[in-house]
Structures are given as structure tokens and as C-alpha cells.
Backbone as JSON, one array per atom type, in Angstrom:
{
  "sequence": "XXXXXXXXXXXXXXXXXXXXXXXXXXXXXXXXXXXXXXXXXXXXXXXXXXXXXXXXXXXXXXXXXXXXXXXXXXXXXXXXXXXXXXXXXXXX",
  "N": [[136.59, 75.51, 183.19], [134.93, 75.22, 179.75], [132.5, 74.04, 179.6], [128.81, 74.22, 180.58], [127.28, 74.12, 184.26], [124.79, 72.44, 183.79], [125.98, 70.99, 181.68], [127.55, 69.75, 182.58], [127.27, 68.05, 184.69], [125.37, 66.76, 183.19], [127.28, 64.94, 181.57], [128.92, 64.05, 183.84], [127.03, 61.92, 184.27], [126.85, 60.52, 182.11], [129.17, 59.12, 182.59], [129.51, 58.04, 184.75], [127.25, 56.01, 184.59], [128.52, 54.6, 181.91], [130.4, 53.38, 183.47], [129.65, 51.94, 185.56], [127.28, 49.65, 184.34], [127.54, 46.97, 184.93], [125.72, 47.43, 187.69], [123.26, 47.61, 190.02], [120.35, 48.73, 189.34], [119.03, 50.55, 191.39], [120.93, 50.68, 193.15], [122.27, 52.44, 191.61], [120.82, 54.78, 190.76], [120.76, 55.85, 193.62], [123.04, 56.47, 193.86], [123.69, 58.76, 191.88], [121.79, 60.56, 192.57], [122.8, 61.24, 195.06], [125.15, 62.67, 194.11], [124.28, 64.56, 192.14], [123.11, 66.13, 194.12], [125.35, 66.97, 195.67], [126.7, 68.39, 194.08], [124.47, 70.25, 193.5], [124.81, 71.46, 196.41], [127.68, 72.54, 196.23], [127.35, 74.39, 194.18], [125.59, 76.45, 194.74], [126.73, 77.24, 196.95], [126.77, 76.41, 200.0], [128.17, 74.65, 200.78], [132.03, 74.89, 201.2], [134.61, 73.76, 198.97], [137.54, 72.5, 199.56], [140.8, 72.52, 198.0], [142.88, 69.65, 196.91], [146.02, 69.72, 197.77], [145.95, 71.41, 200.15], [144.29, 69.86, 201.83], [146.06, 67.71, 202.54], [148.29, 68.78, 203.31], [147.14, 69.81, 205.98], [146.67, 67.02, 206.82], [149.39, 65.97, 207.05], [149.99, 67.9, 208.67], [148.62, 67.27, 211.36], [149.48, 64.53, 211.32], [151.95, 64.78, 211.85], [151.7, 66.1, 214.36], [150.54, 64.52, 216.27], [152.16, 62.44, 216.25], [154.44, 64.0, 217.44], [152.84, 64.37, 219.65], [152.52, 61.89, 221.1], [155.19, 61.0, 221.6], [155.92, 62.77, 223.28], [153.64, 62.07, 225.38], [154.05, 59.24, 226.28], [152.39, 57.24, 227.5], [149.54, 58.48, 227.35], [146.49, 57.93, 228.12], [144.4, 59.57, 227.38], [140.72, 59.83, 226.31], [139.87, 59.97, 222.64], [138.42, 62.26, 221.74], [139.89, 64.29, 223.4], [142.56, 63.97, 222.63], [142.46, 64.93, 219.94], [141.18, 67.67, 220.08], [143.12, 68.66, 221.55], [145.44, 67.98, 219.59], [144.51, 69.53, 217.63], [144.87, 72.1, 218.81], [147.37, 72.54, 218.51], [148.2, 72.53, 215.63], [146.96, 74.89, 214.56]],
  "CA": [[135.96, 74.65, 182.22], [133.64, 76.11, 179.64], [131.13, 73.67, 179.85], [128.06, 74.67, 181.86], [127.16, 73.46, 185.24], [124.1, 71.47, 183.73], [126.31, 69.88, 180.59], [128.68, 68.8, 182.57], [126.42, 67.08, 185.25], [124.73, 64.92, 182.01], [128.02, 64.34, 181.08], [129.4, 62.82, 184.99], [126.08, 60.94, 184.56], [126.59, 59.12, 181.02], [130.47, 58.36, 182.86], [129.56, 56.67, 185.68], [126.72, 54.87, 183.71], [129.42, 53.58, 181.7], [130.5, 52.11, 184.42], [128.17, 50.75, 186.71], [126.65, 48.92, 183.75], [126.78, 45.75, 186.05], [125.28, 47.8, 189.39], [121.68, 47.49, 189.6], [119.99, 50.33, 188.77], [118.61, 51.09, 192.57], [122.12, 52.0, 193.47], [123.18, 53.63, 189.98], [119.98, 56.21, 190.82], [121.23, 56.72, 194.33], [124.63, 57.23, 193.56], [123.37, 59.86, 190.75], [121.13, 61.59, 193.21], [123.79, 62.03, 195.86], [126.33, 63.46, 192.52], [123.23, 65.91, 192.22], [122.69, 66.91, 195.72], [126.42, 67.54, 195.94], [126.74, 69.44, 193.07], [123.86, 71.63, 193.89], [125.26, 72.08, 197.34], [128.77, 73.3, 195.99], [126.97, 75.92, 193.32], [124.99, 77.26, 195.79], [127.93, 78.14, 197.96], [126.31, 75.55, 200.94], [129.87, 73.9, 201.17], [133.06, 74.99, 200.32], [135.69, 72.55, 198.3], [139.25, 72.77, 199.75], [141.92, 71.67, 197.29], [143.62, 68.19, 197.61], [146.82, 69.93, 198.3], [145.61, 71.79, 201.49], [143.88, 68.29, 202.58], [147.2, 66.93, 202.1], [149.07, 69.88, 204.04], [146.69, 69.49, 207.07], [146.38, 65.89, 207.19], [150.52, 65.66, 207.48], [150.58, 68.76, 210.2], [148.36, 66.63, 212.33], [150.06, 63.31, 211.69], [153.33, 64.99, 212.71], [151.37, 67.25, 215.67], [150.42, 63.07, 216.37], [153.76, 61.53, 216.7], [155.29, 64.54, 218.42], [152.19, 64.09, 220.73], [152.69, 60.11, 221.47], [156.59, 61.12, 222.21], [155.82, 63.66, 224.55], [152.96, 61.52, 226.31], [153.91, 57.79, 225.44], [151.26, 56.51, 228.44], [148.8, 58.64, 228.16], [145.05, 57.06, 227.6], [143.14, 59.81, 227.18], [139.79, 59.71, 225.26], [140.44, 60.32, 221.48], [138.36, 63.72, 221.36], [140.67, 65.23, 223.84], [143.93, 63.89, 222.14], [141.85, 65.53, 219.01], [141.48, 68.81, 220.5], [145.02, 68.96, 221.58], [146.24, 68.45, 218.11], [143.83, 70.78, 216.56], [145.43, 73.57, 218.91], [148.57, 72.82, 218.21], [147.96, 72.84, 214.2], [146.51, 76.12, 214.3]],
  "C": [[134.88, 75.46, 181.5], [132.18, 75.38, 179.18], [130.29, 74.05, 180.57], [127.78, 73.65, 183.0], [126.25, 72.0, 184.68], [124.94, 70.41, 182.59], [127.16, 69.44, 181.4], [128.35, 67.96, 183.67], [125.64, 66.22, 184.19], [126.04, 64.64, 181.65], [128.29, 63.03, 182.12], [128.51, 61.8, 184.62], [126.51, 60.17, 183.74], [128.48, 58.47, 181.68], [130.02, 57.69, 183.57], [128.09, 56.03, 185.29], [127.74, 54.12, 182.92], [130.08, 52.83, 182.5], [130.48, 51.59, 185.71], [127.17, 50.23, 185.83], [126.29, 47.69, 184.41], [126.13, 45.86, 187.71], [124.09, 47.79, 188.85], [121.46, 49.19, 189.57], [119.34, 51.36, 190.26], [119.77, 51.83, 192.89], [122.87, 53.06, 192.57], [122.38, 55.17, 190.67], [120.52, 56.6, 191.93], [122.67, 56.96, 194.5], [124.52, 58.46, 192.43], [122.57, 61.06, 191.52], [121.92, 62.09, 194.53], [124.52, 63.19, 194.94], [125.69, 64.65, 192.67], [123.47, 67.06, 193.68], [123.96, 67.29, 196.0], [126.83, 68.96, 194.94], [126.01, 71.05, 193.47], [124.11, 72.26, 195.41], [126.56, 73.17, 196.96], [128.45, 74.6, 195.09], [126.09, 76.62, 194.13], [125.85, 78.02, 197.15], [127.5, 77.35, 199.38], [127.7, 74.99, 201.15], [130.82, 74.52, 200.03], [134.34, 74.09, 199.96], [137.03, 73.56, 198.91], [140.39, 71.85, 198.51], [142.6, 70.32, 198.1], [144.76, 68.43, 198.38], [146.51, 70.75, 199.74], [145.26, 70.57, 202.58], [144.93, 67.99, 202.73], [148.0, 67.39, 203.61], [148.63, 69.18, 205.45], [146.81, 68.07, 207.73], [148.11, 65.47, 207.82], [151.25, 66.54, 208.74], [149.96, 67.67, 211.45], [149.02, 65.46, 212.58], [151.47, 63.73, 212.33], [153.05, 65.58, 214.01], [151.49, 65.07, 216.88], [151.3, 62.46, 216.99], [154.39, 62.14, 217.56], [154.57, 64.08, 219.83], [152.36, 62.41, 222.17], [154.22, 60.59, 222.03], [156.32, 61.94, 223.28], [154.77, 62.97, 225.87], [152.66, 59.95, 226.22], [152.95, 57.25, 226.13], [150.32, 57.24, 228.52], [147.3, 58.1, 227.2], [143.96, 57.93, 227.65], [142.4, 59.7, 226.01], [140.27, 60.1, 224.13], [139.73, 61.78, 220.94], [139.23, 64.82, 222.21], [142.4, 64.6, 222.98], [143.38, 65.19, 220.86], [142.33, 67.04, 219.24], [142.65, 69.2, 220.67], [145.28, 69.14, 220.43], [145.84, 69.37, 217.64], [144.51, 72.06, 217.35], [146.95, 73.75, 218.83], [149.06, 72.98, 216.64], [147.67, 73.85, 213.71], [147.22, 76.99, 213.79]]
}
């Protein structure tokens, strides 16, 4: 994009003012000062953005790591950070 970082943060702003015209204005500002605080996290290199398609990717290895998991252990009740763990090393 060859807008700059700052025009195109007043731009998001006058969009979602257009519409949250009927939100009060307490939550307009803190929904504008999160926008900010995200922003300046991602140009600062503080977090890095993964594409939707990677989200996508991952989210369908685990739901299939998931199902294989439930078939392979239809009774078992453990806690949900060790099912977690499991999947995550089998996603790797």
C-alpha cells in the first residue's frame, strides 16, 4: 500500500466512525485506542501477523490431529491442556 502508516490509521479511524455513529462515544474511543495500540505493536515488530491462510492451515491440522485423537482414545477424560499438548506434538 502506498499510503503511510499514519494516513492510513486516520483513514481506519474516519471508517469505523462511519460506523459506530450509533455507539457512544466511550466505546468508539476505546475501540480506536486498542486499533492504535495494535497498530503500533505490529510496526514496531512487538507481534508478528500470520496470514489467514496459515491460520486456516493450522487450525484444520489440529482439528484433524482432534478427530484422529478422539478415535484413537474414544474414553479418555483427560484435562484439556494435556489433550492440547498432545495435539500440538503431533502438528509439529
Amino acid at each position: 500500500m502506498t499510503l503511510s502508516p499514519g494516513v492510513r490509521a486516520e483513514l481506519l479511524e474516519q471508517l469505523i466512525r462511519s460506523l459506530t455513529e450509533d455507539v457512544s462515544p466511550e466505546i468508539t474511543s476505546a475501540h480506536l485506542a486498542e486499533v492504535r495500540r495494535r497498530i503500533a505493536e505490529v510496526e514496531s515488530g512487538e507481534v508478528h501477523l500470520t496470514p489467514g491462510d496459515e491460520v486456516l492451515a493450522r487450525a484444520r491440522r489440529l482439528l484433524d490431529a482432534r478427530l484422529a485423537d478422539m478415535e484413537a482414545y474414544p474414553d479418555d477424560q483427560s484435562p484439556w491442556a494435556e489433550v492440547k499438548a498432545r495435539l500440538e506434538r503431533l502438528t509439529r
